[in-house]
Structure formats: C-alpha cells, structure tokens
C-alpha positions as CSV (number, residue, x, y, z in Angstrom):
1,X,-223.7,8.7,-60.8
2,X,-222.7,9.5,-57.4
3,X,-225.2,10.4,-54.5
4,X,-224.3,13.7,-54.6
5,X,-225.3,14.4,-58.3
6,X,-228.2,12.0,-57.6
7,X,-229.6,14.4,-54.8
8,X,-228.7,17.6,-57.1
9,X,-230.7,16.2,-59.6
10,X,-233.9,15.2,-57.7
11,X,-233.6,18.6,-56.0
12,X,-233.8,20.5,-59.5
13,X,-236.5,18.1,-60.8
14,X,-238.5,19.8,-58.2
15,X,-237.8,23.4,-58.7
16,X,-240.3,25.5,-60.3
17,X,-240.2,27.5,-62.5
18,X,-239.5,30.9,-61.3
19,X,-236.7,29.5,-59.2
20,X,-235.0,27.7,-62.0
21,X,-234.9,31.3,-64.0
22,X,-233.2,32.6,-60.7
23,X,-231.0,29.6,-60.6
24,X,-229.9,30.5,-64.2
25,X,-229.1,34.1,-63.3
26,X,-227.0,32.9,-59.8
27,X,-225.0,30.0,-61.6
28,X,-224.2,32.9,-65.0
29,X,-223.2,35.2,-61.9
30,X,-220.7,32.9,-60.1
31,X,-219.4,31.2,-63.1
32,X,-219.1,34.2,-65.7
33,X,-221.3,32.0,-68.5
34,X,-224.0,32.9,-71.0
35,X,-226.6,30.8,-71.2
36,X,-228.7,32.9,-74.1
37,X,-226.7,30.8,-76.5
38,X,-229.3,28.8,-78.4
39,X,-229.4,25.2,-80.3
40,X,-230.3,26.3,-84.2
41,X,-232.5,22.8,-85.5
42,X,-235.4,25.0,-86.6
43,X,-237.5,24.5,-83.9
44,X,-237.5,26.6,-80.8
45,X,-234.8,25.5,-78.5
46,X,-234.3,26.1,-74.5
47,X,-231.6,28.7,-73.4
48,X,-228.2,25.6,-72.3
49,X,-225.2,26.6,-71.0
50,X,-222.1,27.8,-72.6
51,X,-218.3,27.5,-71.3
52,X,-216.5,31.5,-72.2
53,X,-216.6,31.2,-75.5
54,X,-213.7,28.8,-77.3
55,X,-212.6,29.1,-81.0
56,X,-214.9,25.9,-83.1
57,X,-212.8,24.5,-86.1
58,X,-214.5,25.0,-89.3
59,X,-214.9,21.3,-91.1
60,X,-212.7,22.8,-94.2
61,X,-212.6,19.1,-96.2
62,X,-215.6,16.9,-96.9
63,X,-216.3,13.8,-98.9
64,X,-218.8,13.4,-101.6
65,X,-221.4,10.3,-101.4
66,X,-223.0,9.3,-104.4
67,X,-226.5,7.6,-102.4
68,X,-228.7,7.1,-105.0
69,X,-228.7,6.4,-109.1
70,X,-231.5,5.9,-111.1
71,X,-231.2,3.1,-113.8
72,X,-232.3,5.5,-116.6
73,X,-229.8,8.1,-115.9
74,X,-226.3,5.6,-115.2
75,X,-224.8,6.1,-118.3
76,X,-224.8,10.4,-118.0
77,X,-224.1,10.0,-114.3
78,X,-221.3,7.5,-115.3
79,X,-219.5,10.2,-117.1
80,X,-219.4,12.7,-114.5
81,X,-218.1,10.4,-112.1
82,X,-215.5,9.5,-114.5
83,X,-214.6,13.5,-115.5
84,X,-214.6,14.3,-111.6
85,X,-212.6,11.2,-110.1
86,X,-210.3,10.5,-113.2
87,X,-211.2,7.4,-112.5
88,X,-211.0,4.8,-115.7
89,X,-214.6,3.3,-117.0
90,X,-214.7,-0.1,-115.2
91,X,-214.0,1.2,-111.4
92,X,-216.5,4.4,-112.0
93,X,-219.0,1.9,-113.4
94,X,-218.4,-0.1,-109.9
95,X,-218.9,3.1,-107.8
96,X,-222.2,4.0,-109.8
97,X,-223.2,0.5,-109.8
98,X,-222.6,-0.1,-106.1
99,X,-224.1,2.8,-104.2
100,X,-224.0,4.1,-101.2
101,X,-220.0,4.8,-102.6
102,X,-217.9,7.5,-101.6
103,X,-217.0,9.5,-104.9
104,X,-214.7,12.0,-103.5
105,X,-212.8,12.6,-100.0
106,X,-211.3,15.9,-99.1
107,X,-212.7,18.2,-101.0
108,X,-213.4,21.8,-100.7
109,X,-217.2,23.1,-100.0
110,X,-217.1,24.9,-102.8
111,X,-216.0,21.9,-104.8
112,X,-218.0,19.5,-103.3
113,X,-221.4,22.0,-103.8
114,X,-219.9,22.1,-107.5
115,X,-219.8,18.4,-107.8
116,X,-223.6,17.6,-106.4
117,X,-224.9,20.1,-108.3
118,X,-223.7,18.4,-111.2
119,X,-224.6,15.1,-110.3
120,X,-227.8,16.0,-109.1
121,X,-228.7,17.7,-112.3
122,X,-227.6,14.4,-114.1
123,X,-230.5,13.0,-112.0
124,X,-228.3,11.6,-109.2
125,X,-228.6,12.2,-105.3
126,X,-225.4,13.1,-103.4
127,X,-224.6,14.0,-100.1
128,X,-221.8,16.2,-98.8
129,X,-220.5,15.1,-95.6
C-alpha cells in the first residue's frame, strides 16, 4: 500500500467508537451508500459498505458431485447414476467407483435438488455446486 492509505488506516485503527458511527453516517452522506446491508453466515455480522445497488446474476446451472458411496449401497447407487447420466454400466461404475466425480454439469436447481435427493436416499452423499 501507499503512505497515504497507510496513514488512513492507522488513523481509523485509532478511532473510537462513537466517532467511527459518525464516520459511517458522513462517508453514507457524501457518497449516497447504505451500509445497513448485512453479511447472512448465521452469525451476527457488522454493518459493510455497499456500492448503489447493482443487479447480482443468479447461478442458474450447477453441477452435481457424487462425494461419497458407501460399499453396501454401490450397486442401487450404480443404477441411479446410470438412469440420470445415460451413461453405459462400465463408465457409471468408474464414476461410483472413483469418487469425488462430477455426475452432472449444467443442471437446473430444481433438477440437481431432484437428483441428490435421490441419490442421497440410495444412501449416497452429493453436493450441488
């Protein structure tokens, strides 16, 4: 970083707090932001700043991972991966066989929620990414 961001930043380390509230309220003033929007993880999460408000793509095609298969439940899992992929018996034997595998790129959510819940009741875990 440059000196100048250097001294911004030791000069903010040293703010307390009622002056950083006040420096939130001046910086949402001059530069038309809203910094109420919040972080969801489940935890409590501090105010950040927003730029005005953009359009965020919504993820519209995901791929299905097949992560883990027990050995006592390969053969029924074998057969779902084979009905949902159209895939022939030896390569959806190598996918169930060889996991971590991608089973399924661009799928709908819909589709892909379909699929792991299938799999999973089969006794397989799956992850939609």
């Amino acid at each position: 970083m440059n000196e100048k961001l250097d001294s911004i930043l030791d000069q903010l380390k040293s703010l307390t707090l009622l002056e950083a509230a006040e420096l939130v309220k001046a910086i949402e003033e001059t530069f038309g932001v809203d910094t109420s929007v919040t972080v969801s993880t489940g935890v409590s999460a501090a105010p950040i700043a927003a730029a005005p408000a953009e359009a965020v793509e919504e993820k519209t095609a995901f791929e299905i991972l097949l992560t883990e298969v027990p050995a006592d439940k390969k053969i029924a899992i074998l057969k779902i991966v084979r009905n949902v992929t159209g895939l022939g018996l030896k390569e959806s034997k190598e996918i169930v066989d060889n996991v971590p595998k991608v089973l399924k790129e661009g799928v709908t959510k819909d589709e892909g929620e379909s699929i792991k819940k299938e799999l999973e009741a089969a006794g397989a875990k799956v992850t939609i990414k």
